[in-house]
N, C-alpha and C positions, 0 to 999 in steps of 0.2 A: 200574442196574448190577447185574449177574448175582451171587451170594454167591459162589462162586468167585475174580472177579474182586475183589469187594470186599476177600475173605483176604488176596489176593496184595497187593494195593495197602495194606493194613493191615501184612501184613509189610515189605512196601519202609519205610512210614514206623520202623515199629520197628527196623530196621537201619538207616537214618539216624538215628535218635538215638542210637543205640548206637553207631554210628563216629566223629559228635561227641562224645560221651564218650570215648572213645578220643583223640580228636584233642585233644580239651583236657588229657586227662591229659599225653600227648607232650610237648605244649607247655608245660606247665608241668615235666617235666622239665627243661628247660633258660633257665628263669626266670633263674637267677642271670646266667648271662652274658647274657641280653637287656638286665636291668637295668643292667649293666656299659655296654651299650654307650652310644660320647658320638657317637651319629648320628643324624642327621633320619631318621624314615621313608621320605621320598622318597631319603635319600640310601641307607639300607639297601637299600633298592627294588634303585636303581643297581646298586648294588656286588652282589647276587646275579644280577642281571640279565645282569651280565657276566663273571658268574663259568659260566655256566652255556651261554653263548655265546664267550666267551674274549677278541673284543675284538668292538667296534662305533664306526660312525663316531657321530659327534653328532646328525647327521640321523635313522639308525636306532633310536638311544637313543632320541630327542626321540618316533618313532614309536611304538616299541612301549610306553613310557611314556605317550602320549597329553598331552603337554607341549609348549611351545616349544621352541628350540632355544637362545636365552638360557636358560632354565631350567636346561636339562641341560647348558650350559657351565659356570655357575656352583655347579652340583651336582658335575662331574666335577672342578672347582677347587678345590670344598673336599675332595673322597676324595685329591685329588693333597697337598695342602700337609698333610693327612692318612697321605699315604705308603701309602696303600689301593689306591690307581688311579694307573696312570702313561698318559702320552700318547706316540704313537707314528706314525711317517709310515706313508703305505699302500706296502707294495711296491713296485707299479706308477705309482701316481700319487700322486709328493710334497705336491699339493694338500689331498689327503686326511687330516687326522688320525685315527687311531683312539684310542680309549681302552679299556684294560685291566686285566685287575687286576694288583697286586702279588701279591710273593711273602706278603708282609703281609696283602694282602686277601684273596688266595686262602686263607692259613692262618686268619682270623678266621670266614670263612665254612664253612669245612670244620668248624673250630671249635662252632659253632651246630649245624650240621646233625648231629657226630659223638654231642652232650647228649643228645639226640636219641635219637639211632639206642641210643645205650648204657642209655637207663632203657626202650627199646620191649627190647631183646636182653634185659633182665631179666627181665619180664614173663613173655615168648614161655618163656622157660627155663625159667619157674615153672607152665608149662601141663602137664596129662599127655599122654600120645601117642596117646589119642583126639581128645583138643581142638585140639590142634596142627594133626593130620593133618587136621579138620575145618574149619580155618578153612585152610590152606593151599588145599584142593577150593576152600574160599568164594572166595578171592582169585583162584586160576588161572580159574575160572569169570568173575568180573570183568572181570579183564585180557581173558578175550577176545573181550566185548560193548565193551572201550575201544575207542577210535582208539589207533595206533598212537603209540607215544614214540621221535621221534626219539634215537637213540644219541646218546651226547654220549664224550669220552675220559673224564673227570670220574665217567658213571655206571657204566663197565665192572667187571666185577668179576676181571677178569683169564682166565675163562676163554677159550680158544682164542687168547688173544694169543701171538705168540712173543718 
């Protein structure tokens, strides 16, 4: 490997440590209500799963969870008797259940994700407006070597809506 190349791959690892560091601090902002929560992982799973999707049948759950389909019946039974996830017929075909969240579950998970968002909006506030603008460059530059993030209603942040 060329020294060049070697810097560049020496820097990648040092900004992945440095964004796990970040990531764990995030995350432990919002410790208290994790601890809070009286959910199985798999069920937590769920419940963002279709919060971020809005509803799914049992089959697609059972998919992109990589589970059976008893599995995630008995997973969506207990977010229902939970008052987390309601069941609902498919539009077109009454055969179809889907499963969604509630108003409950929708607000527990905004809930989590807002601990969140509120100790990183600390942080970012306490940067100067070199550091800021530099790690903003860092980020846009990211974003557009990603794949693309399908839009969701959930992520919009209200511009160009009417």
């Amino acid at each position: 490997m060329e020294p060049m190349e070697q810097e560049h791959d020496n820097r990648v690892s040092e900004v992945l440590a440095l964004f796990f560091r970040c990531l764990y601090g995030i995350q432990r902002t919002a410790k208290r209500d994790w601890q809070e929560l009286d959910l199985t992982s798999a069920q937590l799973k769920l419940l963002v799963m279709l919060s971020f999707e809005h509803a799914l049948t049992i089959n697609q759950l059972a998919q992109t969870l990589g589970v059976s389909q008893p599995t995630v019946s008995h997973l969506v039974e207990r977010l229902v008797q939970a008052e987390l996830v309601e069941r609902m017929e498919h539009a077109t075909d009454r055969r179809v259940i889907l499963a969604r969240p509630t108003t409950r579950g929708e607000a527990l998970v905004q809930r989590l994700r807002q601990g969140r968002l509120d100790g990183l909006r600390d942080w970012l506030a306490q940067l100067g407006e070199p550091d800021l603008a530099a790690l903003h460059q860092g980020l846009e530059a990211l974003i557009k070597v990603m794949p693309p993030v399908p839009s969701t209603p959930s992520s919009h942040s209200g511009e160009g809506e009417e």
